[in-house]
N, C-alpha and C positions, 0 to 999 in steps of 0.2 A: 504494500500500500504506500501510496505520496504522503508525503507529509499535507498535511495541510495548510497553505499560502494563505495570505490577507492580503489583497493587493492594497498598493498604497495610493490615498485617493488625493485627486487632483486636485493642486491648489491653484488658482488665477495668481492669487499675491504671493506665494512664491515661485511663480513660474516668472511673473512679471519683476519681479525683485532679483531673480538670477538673474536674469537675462541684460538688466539695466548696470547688474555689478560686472557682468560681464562684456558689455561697452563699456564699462568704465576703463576697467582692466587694458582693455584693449586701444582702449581711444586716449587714455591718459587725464581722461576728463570727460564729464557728460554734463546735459543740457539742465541747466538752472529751474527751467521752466520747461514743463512738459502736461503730453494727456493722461490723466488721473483716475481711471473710472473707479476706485476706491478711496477713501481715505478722505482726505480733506481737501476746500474744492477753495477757488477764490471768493465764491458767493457769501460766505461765510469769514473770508478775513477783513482785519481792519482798513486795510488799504482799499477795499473793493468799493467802487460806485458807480450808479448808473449817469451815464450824461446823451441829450441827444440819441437815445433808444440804442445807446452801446456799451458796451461792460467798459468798465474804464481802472488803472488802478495808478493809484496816487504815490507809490510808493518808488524814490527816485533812481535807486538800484535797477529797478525793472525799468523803468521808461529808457534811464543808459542804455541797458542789454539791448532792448526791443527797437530804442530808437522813438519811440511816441505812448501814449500812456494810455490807450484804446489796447484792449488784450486782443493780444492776435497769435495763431500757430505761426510754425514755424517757417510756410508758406506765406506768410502774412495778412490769412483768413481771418475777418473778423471770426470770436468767437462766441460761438451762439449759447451756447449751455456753460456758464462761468463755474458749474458743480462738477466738472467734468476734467477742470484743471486746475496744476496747482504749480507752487513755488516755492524756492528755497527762501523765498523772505516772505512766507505768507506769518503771518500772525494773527492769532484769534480775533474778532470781533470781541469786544469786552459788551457783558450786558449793561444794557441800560439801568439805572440804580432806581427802584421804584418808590413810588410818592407818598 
């Protein structure tokens, strides 16, 4: 008789987390700003705002990188869903302090 296996079940976030350490590895460096479908999104940090019906982010590091302060891939698509991306300078929204 086989022994009996447990396959091992598939993770997205560590598939996606190898694979980003492993352009790291390779590339000497990887991108500041990328697409995030877990975790924490720009919609949610302090820098995030909306201007003129576009995701916008205030924060001056990012505007450097990207060049203008409209969140855009790396295409330079505006982006549509801000929950969806994220960055090395994102920082929490802090709550609002109640009355």
């Amino acid at each position: 008789m086989g022994k009996n296996k447990m396959k091992k079940e598939f993770s997205i976030t560590e598939w996606i987390l190898k694979n980003r350490l492993k352009e790291h590895n390779e590339e000497g460096e990887y991108s500041p700003y990328m697409f995030s479908p877990i975790g924490f999104g720009c919609h949610v940090c302090k820098y995030y705002y909306v201007e003129d019906e576009k995701h916008m982010c205030s924060n001056e590091e990012y505007q450097q990188y990207k060049g203008t302060s409209e969140l855009i891939d790396d295409e330079g698509n505006q982006i549509k869903d801000p929950s969806k991306w994220c960055s090395n300078w994102f920082i929490p929204k802090e709550d609002e302090p109640s009355v």
